[in-house]
C-alpha positions as CSV (number, residue, x, y, z in Angstrom):
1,X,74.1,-51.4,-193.6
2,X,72.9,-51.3,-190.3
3,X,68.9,-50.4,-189.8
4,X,67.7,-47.0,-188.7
5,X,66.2,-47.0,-184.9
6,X,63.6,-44.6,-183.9
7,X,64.7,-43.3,-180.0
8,X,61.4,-43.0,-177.9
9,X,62.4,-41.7,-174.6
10,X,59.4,-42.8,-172.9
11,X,60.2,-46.3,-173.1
12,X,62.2,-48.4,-170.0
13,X,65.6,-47.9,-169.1
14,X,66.9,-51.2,-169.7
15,X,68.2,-50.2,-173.4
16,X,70.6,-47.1,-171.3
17,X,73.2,-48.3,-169.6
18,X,71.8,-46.5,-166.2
19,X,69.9,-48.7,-164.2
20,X,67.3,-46.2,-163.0
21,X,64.1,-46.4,-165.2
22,X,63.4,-42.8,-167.1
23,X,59.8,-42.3,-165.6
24,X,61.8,-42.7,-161.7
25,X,63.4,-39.6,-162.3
26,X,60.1,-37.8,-162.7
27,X,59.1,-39.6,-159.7
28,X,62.0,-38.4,-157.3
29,X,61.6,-34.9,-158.8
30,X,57.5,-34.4,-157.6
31,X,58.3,-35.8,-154.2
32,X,60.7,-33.4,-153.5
33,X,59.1,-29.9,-151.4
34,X,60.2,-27.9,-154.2
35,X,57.3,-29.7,-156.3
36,X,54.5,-29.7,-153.7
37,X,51.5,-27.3,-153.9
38,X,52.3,-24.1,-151.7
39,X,49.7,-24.0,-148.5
40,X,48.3,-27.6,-149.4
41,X,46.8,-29.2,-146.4
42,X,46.4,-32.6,-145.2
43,X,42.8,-34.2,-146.4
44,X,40.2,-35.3,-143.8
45,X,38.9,-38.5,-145.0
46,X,35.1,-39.6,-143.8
47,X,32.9,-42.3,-143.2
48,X,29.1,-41.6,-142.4
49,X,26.8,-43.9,-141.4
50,X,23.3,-43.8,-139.6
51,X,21.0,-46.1,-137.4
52,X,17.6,-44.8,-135.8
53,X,18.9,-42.6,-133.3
54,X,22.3,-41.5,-134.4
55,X,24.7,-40.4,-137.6
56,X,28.2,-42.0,-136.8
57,X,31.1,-40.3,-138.6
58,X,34.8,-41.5,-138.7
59,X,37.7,-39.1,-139.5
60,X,40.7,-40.1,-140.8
61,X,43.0,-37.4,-139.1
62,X,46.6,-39.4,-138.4
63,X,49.3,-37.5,-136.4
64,X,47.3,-35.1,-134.9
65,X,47.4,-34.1,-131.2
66,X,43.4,-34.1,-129.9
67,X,43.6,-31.1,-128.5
68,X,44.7,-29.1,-131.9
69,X,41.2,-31.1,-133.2
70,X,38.0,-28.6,-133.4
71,X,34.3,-30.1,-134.0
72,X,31.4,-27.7,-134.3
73,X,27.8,-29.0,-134.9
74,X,24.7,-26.5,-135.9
75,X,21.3,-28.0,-137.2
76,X,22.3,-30.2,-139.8
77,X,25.9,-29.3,-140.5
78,X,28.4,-31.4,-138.9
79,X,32.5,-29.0,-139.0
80,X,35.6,-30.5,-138.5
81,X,39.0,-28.5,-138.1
82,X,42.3,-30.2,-137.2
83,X,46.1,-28.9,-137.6
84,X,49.0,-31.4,-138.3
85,X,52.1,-29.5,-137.1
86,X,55.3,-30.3,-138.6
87,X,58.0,-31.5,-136.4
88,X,61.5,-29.4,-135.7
89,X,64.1,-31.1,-137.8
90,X,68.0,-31.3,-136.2
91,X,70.5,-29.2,-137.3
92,X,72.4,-31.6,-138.7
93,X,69.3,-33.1,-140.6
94,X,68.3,-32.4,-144.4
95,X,65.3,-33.4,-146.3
96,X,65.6,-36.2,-148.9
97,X,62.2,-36.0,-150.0
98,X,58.7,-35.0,-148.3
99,X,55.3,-36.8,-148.9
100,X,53.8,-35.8,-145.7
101,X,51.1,-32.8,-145.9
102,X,50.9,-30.1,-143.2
103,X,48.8,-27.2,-142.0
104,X,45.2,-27.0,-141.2
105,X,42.7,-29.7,-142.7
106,X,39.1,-28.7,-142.7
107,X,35.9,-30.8,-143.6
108,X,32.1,-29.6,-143.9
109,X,29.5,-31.4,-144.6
110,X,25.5,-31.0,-144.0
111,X,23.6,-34.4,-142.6
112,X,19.9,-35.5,-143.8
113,X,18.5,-34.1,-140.2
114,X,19.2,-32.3,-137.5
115,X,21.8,-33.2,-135.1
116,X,20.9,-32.6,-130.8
117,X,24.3,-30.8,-129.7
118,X,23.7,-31.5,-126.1
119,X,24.3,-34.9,-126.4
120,X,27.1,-35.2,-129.4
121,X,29.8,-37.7,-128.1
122,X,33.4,-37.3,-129.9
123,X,36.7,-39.6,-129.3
124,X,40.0,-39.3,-131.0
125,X,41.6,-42.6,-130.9
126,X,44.8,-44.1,-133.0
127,X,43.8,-41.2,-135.8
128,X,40.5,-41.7,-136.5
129,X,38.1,-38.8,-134.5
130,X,34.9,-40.8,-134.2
131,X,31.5,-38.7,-134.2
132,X,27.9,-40.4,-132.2
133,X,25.2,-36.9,-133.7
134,X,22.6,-38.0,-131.9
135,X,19.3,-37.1,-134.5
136,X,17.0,-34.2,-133.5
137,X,13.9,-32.3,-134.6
138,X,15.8,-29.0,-134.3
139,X,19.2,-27.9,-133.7
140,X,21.3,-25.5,-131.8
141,X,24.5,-24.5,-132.4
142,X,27.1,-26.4,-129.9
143,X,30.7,-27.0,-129.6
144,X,32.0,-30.3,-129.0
145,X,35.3,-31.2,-126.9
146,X,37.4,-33.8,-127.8
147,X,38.1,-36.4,-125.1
């Protein structure tokens, strides 16, 4: 008499005769659009440091043109706004699967002292927007171009 097996679907593939593993299919379904979050936006990843004149930030924004990149600065709180704009896809073309994230990203954050806005350097190079906030007694509010 043969022995009773309990099934657990949660363990590998390798006892089905399809060579896909059963948590894969899981996988392909949340990296399809239909899955995502509606309106989610890319995240803005930082890095702060300081020295005795200066906070240096580094923002991880990655395929974004400079120029849709905005960077306000007032007293102590440091802004950052960016768009990631998703590109035209052929006619002939059809989604497989999307990981990428699109829309605007957008990152506050207040510093430990006030920043001078006069003399705020920014620079947007190989995605990272890179920050000098020279420190101040007291702030104003200034905008700062990306170059």
């Amino acid at each position: 008499m043969p022995a009773i097996a309990r099934f657990t679907p949660f363990r590998t593939a390798s006892r089905f005769e399809t060579p896909a593993l059963f948590d894969d299919l899981f996988r392909n379904f949340a990296l399809s659009p239909l899955w995502r979050e509606p309106g989610s936006a890319p995240d803005v990843c930082l890095d702060v440091t300081e020295d005795d004149k200066a906070f240096h930030v580094r923002a991880e924004i990655p395929g974004v043109n400079k120029d849709d990149i905005d960077v306000s600065v007032e007293g102590n709180q440091v802004a950052i706004t960016a768009e990631l704009k998703q590109e035209e896809k052929k006619k002939d073309e059809r989604e497989i699967f999307v990981e990428r994230r699109y829309g605007k990203a957008y990152r506050a954050f207040m510093l430990p002292g006030d920043v001078d806005g006069e003399r705020t350097e920014a620079r947007y190079d190989k995605g990272v927007l890179m920050l000098t906030l020279p420190k101040k007694g007291n702030g104003g509010a200034k905008r700062i171009a990306v170059g």
